[in-house]
C-alpha positions in Angstrom: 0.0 0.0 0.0 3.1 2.6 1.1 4.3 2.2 -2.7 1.4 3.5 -4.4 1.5 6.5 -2.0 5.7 7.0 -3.2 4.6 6.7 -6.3 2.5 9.6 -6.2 4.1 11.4 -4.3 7.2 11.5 -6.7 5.3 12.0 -9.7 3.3 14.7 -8.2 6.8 16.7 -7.9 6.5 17.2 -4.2 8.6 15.3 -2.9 8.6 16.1 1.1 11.2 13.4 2.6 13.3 16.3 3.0 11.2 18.1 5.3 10.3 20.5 1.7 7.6 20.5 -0.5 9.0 20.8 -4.5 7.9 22.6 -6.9 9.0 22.9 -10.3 10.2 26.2 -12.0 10.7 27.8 -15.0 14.0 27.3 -14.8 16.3 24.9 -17.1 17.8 21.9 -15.7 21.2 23.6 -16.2 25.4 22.7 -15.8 26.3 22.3 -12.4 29.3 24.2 -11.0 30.7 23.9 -7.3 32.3 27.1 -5.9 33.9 26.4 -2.1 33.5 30.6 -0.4 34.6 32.0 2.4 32.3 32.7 5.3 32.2 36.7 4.0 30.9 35.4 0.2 28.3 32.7 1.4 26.9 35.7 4.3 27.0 38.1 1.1 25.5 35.6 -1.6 23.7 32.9 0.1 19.9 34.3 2.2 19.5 33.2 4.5 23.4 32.7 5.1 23.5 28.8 5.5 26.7 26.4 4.5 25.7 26.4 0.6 23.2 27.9 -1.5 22.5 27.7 -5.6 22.6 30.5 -7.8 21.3 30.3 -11.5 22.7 32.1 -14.4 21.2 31.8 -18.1 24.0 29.0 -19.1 25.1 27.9 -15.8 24.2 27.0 -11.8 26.9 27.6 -9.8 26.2 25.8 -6.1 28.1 28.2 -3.5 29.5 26.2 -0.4 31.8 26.1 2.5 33.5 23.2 1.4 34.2 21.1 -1.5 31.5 18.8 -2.7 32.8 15.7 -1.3 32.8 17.0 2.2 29.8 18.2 2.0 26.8 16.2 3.5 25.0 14.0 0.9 21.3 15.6 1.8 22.7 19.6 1.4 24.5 18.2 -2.1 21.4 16.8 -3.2 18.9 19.6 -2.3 21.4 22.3 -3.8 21.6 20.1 -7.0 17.7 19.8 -6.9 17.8 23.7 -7.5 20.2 23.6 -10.4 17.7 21.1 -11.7 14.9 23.5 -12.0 12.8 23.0 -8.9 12.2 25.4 -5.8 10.8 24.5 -2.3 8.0 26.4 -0.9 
C-alpha cells in the first residue's frame, strides 16, 4: 500500500522526505558548477546565510558552499543540486 503512495508522491513533484515541498520552476535543468566561499561570500551571496546555497545564471548554476562537494553532507548536495535542476521548495 506505502508504494502507491511513493509513487505519487514522486510523480506529483512534491517530494517532502526532506522536510520540503517541491515545486518545479521555470527554470532549465542547467550545468552544475561547485564554488567552495569564504564565510564573508556565502553571508554576502547565500539568504539566508547557510553552509551552501545555488545560484542560477542563463547557461550555468553555480552551487556556493563552505567546502568542496565531497565534504559536503549528501542531503545539502542533493537539495542544492535539486535547484540547479529547476525545482524550488515552498
Amino acid at each position: 500500500m506505502i508504494r502507491p503512495i511513493i509513487a505519487v508522491l514522486l510523480l506529483s513533484g512534491c517530494a517532502t522526505f526532506d522536510g520540503y515541498e517541491w515545486t518545479r520552476s521555470a527554470r532549465p535543468d542547467l550545468p552544475v558548477q561547485w564554488y567552495v566561499a569564504t564565510q564573508e561570500e556565502l553571508r554576502a551571496d547565500c539568504f539566508p546565510p547557510d553552509s551552501a546555497c545555488a545560484r542560477y545564471g542563463p547557461y550555468l548554476c553555480t552551487i556556493i558552499a563552505e567546502q568542496d562537494e565531497a565534504h559536503t553532507p549528501d542531503w545539502l548536495v542533493r537539495h542544492e543540486r535539486r535547484h540547479c535542476a529547476g525545482w524550488d521548495h515552498l
